[in-house]
KOLDREN-870399 format. One record per residue (C-alpha): residue number from 0; x, y negated, z negated. Coordinates in steps of 0.05 Angstrom, whole numbers. Layout:
<sites>
i	xx	yy	zz
NUM	X	Y	Z
...
</sites>
This chain:
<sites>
i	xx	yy	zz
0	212	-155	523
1	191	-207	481
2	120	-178	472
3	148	-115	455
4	194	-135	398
5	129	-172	376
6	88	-112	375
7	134	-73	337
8	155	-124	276
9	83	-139	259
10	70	-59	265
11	124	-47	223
12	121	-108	174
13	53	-93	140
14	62	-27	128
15	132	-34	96
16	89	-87	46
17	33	-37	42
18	82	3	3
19	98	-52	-48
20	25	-47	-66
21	7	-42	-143
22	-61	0	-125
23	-62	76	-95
24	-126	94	-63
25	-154	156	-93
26	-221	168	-67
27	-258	125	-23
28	-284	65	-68
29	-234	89	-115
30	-169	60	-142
31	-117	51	-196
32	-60	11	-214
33	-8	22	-277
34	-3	-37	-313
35	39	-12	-372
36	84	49	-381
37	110	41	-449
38	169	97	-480
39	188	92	-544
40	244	155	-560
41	259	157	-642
42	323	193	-645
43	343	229	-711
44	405	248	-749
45	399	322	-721
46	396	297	-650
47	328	306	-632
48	270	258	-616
49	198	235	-623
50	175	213	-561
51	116	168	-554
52	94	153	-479
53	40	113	-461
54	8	98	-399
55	-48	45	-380
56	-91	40	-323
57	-130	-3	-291
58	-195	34	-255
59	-231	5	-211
60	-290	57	-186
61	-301	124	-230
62	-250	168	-240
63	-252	236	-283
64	-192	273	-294
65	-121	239	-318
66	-50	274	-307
67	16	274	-340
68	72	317	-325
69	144	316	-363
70	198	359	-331
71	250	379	-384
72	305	415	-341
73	372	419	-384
74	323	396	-448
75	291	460	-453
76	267	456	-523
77	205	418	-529
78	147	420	-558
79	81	408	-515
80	45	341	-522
81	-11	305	-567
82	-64	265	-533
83	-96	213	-555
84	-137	165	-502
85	-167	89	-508
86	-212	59	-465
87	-215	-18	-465
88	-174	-18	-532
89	-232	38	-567
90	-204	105	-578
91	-230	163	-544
92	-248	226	-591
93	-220	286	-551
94	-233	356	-563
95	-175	411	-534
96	-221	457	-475
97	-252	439	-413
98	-307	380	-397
99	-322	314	-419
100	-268	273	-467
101	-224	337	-470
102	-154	361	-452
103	-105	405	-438
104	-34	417	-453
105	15	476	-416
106	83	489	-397
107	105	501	-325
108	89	579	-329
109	31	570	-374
110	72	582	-441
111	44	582	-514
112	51	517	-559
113	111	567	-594
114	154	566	-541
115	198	517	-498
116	175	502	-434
117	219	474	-376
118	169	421	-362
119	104	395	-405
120	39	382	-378
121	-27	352	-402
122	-90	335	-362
123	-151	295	-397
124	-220	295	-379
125	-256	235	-385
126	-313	197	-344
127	-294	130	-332
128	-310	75	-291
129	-277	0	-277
130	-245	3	-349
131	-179	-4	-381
132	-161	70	-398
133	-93	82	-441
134	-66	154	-443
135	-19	165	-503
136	38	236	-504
137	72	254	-573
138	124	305	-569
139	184	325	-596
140	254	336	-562
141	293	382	-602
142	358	371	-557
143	360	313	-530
144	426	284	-564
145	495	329	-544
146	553	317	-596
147	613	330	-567
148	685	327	-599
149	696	252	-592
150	628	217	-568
151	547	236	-568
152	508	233	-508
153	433	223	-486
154	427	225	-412
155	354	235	-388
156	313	224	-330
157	257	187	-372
158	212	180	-304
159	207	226	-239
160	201	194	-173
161	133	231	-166
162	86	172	-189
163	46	161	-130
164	22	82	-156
165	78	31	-171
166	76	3	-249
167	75	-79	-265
168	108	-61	-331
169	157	-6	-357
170	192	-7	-425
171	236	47	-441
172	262	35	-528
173	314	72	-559
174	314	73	-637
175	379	101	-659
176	380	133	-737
177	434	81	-754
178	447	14	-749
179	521	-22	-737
180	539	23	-693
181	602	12	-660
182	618	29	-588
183	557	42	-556
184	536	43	-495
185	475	45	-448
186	468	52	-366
187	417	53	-323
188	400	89	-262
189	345	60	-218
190	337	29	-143
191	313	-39	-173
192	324	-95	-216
193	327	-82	-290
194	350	-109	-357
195	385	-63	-404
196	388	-101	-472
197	443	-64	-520
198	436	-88	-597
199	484	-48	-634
200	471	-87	-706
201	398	-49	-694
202	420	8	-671
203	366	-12	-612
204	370	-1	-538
205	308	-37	-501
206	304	-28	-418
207	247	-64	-381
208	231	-66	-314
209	173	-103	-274
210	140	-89	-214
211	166	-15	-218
212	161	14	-142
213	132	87	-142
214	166	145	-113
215	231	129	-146
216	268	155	-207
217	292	127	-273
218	353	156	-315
219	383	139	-373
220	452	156	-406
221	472	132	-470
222	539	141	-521
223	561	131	-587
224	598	153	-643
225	579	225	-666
226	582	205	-740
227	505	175	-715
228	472	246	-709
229	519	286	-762
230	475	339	-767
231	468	358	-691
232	468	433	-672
233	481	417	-599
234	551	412	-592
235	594	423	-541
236	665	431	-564
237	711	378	-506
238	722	311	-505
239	678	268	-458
240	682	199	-486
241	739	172	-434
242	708	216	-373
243	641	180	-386
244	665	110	-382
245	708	123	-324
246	650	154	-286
247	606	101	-304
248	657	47	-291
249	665	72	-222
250	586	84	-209
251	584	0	-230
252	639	-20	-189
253	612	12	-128
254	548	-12	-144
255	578	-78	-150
256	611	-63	-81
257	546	-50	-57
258	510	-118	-79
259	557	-158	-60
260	558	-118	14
261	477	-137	18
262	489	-214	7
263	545	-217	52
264	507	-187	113
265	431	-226	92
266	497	-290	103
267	530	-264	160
268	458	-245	193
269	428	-311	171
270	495	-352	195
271	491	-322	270
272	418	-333	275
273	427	-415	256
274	492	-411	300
275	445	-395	363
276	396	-440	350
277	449	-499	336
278	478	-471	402
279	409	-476	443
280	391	-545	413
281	453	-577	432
282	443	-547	498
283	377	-581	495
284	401	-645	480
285	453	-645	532
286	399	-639	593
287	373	-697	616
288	307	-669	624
289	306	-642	555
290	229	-682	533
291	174	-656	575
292	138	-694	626
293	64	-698	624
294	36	-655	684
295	-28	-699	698
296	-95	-668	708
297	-112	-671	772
298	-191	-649	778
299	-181	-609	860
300	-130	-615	904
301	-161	-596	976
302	-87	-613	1014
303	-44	-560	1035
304	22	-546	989
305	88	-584	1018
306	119	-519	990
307	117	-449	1017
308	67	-401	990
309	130	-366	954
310	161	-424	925
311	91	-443	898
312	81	-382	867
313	153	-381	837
314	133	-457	809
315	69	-432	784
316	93	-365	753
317	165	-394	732
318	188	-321	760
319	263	-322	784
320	243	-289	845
321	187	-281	902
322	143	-217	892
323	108	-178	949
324	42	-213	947
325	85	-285	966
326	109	-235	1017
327	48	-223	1054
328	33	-295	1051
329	88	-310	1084
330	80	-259	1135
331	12	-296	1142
332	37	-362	1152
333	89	-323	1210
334	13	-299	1240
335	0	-379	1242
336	54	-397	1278
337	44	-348	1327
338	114	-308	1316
339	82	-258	1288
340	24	-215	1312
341	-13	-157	1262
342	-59	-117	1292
343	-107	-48	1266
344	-96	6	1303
345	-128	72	1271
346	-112	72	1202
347	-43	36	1207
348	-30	-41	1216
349	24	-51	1278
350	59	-122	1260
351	90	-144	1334
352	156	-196	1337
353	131	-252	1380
354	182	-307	1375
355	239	-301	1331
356	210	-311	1252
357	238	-350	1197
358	276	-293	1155
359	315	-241	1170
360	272	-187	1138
361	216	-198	1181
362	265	-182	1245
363	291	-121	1191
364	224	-96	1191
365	216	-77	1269
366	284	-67	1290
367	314	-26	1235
368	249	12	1223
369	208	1	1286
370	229	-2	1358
371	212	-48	1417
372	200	-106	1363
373	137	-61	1338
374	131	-27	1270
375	77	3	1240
376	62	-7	1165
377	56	78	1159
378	131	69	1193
379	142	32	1134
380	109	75	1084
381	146	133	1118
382	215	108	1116
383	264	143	1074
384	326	80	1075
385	341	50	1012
386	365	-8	1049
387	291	-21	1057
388	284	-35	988
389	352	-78	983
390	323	-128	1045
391	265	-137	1015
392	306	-160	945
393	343	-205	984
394	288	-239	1019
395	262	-238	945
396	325	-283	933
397	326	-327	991
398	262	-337	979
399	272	-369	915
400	330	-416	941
401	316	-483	921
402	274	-463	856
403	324	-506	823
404	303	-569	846
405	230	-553	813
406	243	-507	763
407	294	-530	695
408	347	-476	697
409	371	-505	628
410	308	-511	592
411	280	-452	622
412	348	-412	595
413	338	-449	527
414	263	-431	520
415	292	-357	526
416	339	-363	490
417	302	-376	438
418	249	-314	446
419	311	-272	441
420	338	-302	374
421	264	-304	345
422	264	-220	365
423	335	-209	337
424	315	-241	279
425	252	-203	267
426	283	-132	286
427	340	-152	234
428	291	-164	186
429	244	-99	194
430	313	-60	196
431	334	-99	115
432	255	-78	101
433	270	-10	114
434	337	-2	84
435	322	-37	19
436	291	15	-19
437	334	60	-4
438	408	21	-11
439	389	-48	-55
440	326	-22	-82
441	344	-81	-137
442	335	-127	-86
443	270	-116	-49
444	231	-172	-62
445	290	-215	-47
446	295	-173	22
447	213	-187	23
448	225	-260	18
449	284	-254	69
450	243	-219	117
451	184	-266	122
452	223	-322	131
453	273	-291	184
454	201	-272	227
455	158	-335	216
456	216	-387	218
457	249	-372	288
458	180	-358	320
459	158	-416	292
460	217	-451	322
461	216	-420	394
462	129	-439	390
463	155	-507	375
464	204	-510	432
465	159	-470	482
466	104	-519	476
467	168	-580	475
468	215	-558	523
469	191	-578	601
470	212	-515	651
471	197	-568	705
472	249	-627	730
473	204	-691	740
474	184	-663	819
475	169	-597	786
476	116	-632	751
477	87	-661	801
478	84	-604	847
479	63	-568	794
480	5	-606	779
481	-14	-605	856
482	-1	-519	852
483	-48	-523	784
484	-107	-573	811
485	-100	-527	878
486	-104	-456	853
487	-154	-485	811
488	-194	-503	863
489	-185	-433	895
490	-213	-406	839
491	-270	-448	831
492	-291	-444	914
493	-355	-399	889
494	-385	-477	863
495	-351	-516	909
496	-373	-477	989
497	-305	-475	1031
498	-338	-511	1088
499	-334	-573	1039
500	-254	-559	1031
501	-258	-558	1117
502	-256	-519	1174
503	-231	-457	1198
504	-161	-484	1224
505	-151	-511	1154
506	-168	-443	1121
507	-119	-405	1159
508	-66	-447	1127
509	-91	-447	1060
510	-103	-364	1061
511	-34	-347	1056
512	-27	-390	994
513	-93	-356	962
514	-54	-284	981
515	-1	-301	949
516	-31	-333	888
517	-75	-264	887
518	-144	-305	891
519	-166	-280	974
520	-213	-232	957
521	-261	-290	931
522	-239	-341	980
523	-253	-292	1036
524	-322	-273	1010
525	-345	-346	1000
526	-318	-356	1084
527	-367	-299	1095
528	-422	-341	1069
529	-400	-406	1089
530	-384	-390	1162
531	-414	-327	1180
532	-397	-304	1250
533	-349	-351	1259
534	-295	-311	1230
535	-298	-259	1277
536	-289	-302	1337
537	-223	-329	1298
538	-178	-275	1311
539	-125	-290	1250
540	-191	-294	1205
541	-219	-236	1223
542	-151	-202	1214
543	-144	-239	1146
544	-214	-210	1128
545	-203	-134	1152
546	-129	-144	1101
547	-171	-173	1044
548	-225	-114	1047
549	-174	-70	1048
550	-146	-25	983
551	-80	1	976
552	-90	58	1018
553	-90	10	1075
554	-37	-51	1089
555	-20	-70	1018
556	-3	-8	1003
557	40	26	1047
558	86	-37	1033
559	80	-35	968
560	95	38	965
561	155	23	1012
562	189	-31	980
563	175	-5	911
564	183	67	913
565	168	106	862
566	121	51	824
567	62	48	876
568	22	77	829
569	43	8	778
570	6	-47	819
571	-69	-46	820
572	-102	-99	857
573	-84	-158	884
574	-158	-186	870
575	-179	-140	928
576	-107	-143	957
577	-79	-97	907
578	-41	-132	844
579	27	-122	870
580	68	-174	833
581	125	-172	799
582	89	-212	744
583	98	-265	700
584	152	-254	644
585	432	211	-226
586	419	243	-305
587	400	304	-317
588	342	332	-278
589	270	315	-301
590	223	258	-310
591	150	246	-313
592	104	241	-271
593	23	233	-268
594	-34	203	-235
595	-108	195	-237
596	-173	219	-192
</sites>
């Protein structure tokens, strides 16, 4: 679980801070950023205004053609734009046509510079290559301003959410024809941070924004007396003035709502995430086995485990249960004391009750499924009981009884406990990465900030405690370092010859412990080599060989397929064996757009 919530924050986590990114790639070896996007609107006494928009990019790689777009939807009369272009602070002589240093200008249907388009475009032509190109627009807005009976209104959407590259600086400036000018008033609409500075003495209203994300809108609404454009011809004959302020009062008190509702969850969020941890370390601290014993290095260890080959995988794995491969050792060690007998017959194993075994499964096995204290493993395979399934998870239980006394149920708890805050933590924080933009766009790189620390801080904390936090009580360790120095030594018997280990008595009992630690196939080839015919005049070595060179098809896996049905297919190998364990753990409509290639 923990591995998966891994996988999916740092999937998700770059590519939400791939989108932050200054810099669009255009072409491959190609790519911009907007460093400037600079508006300057002169409004006159008849209501209309000069606009001035420039834009400056940063190329790095060639690029050819520039484009600007300016939607004018409920602004319809305007005239089509002037270019002018600098490179690196030189102006660029362009000529009006088609190639080199040239442009274009058109209205959305391809209208004459006589008429009023819906939306003005303009496209330059210009070579350039890692420079500093500026792209200046001069046109006129012949409506912009709306005098109505009591107030006069400009409320324009200055820039469309079609930029495709995200702008370090953008300055929107309002020069009003008169200065002193009581009651006005200036709101902005964006999903980010913003400073709207209103100087009525100036008749000024200035908006900046850095770090400007692309793909979002920016609209502007401003009022003020009417005496400021007398000579207005765009009238609308009803009284706005109160409806304004109320809906803008609302739109900021909801948007006040909303801020406040974004620092009280990043507390409430951050608050329950220290609460667990506080929770865990006092837990910690309470156990008296809370610091973590050294597990000494032991070089081999040749001596047969005082545990059973389940319990030593269960100390070795940490797993709360046995899985089938401690199974079949188990049924192995049975085979050495004789109370168990396996033998081949065709292509099915018959296991044969002797003397009465150890567990209650193993009597399960060939009384319940077999008859006259015989079964056959294709019996097994071919059994349709669920209660098959249900013995063999509660021999899975019993045969972790006593785990406590090696295994630190507390710190073992706390350890995940602390993979489970570290995931919460990180899913809360992809989860504020996503919603940002789109609810407290003013707030991303706060939510940014946020985010890194709520993933790097907990699983900093649970690497911390993973690495400080025994899962052993004191004789866990030193089993454990017996298990370690003795699997070790499994794996290693290529180097070290089994005939130095000792003889064939002494392998049967250490083969049940290499099943279940899933390390037989080797440790039955190197017998092979080491004693040659020998093992086929031992009759529980030759057996152990004939399981060990067996697949799936064969012992393994008709239990496997029994006691797991419906997930043989989920297992592999066990090292030869077959791997069959259950493992380890709003204005008006408009706005400009552009872009570069």
């Amino acid at each position: 679980m923990k591995k998966i919530f891994t996988v999916i924050i740092f999937t998700i986590f770059p590519l939400i801070l791939t989108s932050q990114v200054t810099q669009q790639q255009v072409n491959a070896g190609s790519k911009y950023s907007i460093t400037d996007y600079d508006t300057s609107i002169k409004v006159k006494k008849d209501g209309s205004a000069d606009i001035v928009q420039k834009v400056t990019y940063k190329f790095t790689g060639k690029f050819h053609v520039i484009q600007y777009s300016q939607q004018m939807n409920g602004h319809a009369d305007a005239s089509l734009p002037r270019v002018q272009l600098f490179e690196d602070g030189n102006e660029i002589p362009l000529k009006y046509g088609n190639g080199n240093n040239s442009y274009q200008t058109f209205g959305l249907s391809g209208v004459t510079t006589d008429e009023s388009p819906d939306q003005i475009n303009a496209t330059i032509r210009h070579e350039s290559s890692d420079a500093k190109v500026t792209a200046v627009y001069k046109y006129n807005i012949v409506d912009l301003v709306t005098n109505y009976n009591d107030i006069a209104e400009i409320n324009w959407k200055v820039i469309s959410s079609d930029w495709d590259s995200s702008m370090k600086h953008v300055h929107i400036k309002y020069q009003l024809p008169e200065s002193n000018i009581s009651n006005l008033h200036s709101w902005v609409k964006v999903q980010q941070g913003f400073k709207n500075r209103v100087n009525a003495k100036s008749g000024v209203v200035d908006i900046n924004i850095n770090n400007y994300s692309n793909h979002q809108s920016l609209s502007s609404r401003l009022i003020f007396p009417t005496s400021v454009t007398p000579n207005n011809q765009n009238i609308t004959r009803k009284n706005m003035k109160s409806k304004i302020l109320a809906s803008e009062t609302q739109i900021e008190r909801k948007q006040k709502v909303l801020d406040v509702s974004y620092f009280v969850i990043i507390g409430i969020f951050a608050l329950i995430i220290i609460l667990l941890f506080v929770i865990i370390h006092k837990r910690i601290n309470t156990n008296k086995y809370q610091d973590k014993y050294k597990i000494n290095n032991l070089d081999d260890w040749f001596d047969i485990p005082e545990v059973s080959p389940s319990m030593a995988k269960i100390i070795l794995t940490q797993n709360e249960t046995a899985d089938l491969p401690s199974f079949i050792g188990e049924l192995l060690v049975q085979v050495n004391k004789n109370n168990i007998k396996i033998s081949k017959i065709d292509n099915t194993y018959e296991i044969e009750l002797m003397h009465i075994p150890e567990d209650d499964f193993f009597t399960f096995l060939v009384t319940k499924i077999g008859a006259n204290n015989k079964v056959t493993t294709q019996q097994i395979s071919d059994y349709q009981g669920v209660d098959l399934y249900y013995e063999f998870q509660k021999w899975k239980n019993r045969a972790a009884q006593g785990r406590a006394r090696y295994i630190d149920v507390k710190n073992t708890n706390a350890k995940s406990g602390l993979a489970n805050v570290a995931s919460l933590s990180s899913i809360f924080a992809a989860i504020v990465l996503i919603a940002t933009p789109f609810l407290f766009g003013k707030f991303i790189w706060i939510s940014t900030a946020f985010a890194a620390l709520a993933i790097v801080v907990p699983w900093i904390i649970y690497y911390i405690g993973k690495h400080k936090i025994t899962s052993y009580t004191p004789l866990g360790e030193q089993t454990a370092a017996k298990l370690i120095a003795f699997k070790k030594m499994l794996g290693q018997i290529d180097d070290l010859g089994t005939a130095k280990v000792g003889d064939l008595v002494l392998w049967e009992k250490i083969l049940p412990y290499a099943v279940a630690f899933e390390v037989s196939q080797n440790v039955l080839q190197q017998l092979r080599v080491d004693f040659g015919d020998s093992i086929s005049d031992d009759s529980n070595l030759a057996l152990y060989y004939a399981l060990g060179a067996g697949t799936q098809v064969g012992f393994l896996g008709s239990l496997a397929g029994a006691m797991y049905p419906g997930d043989n297919a989920g297992f592999g190998n066990i090292d030869g064996l077959g791997n069959l364990g259950d493992g380890g753990f709003g204005g008006n409509g408009g706005g400009s757009s552009g872009g570069a290639y």
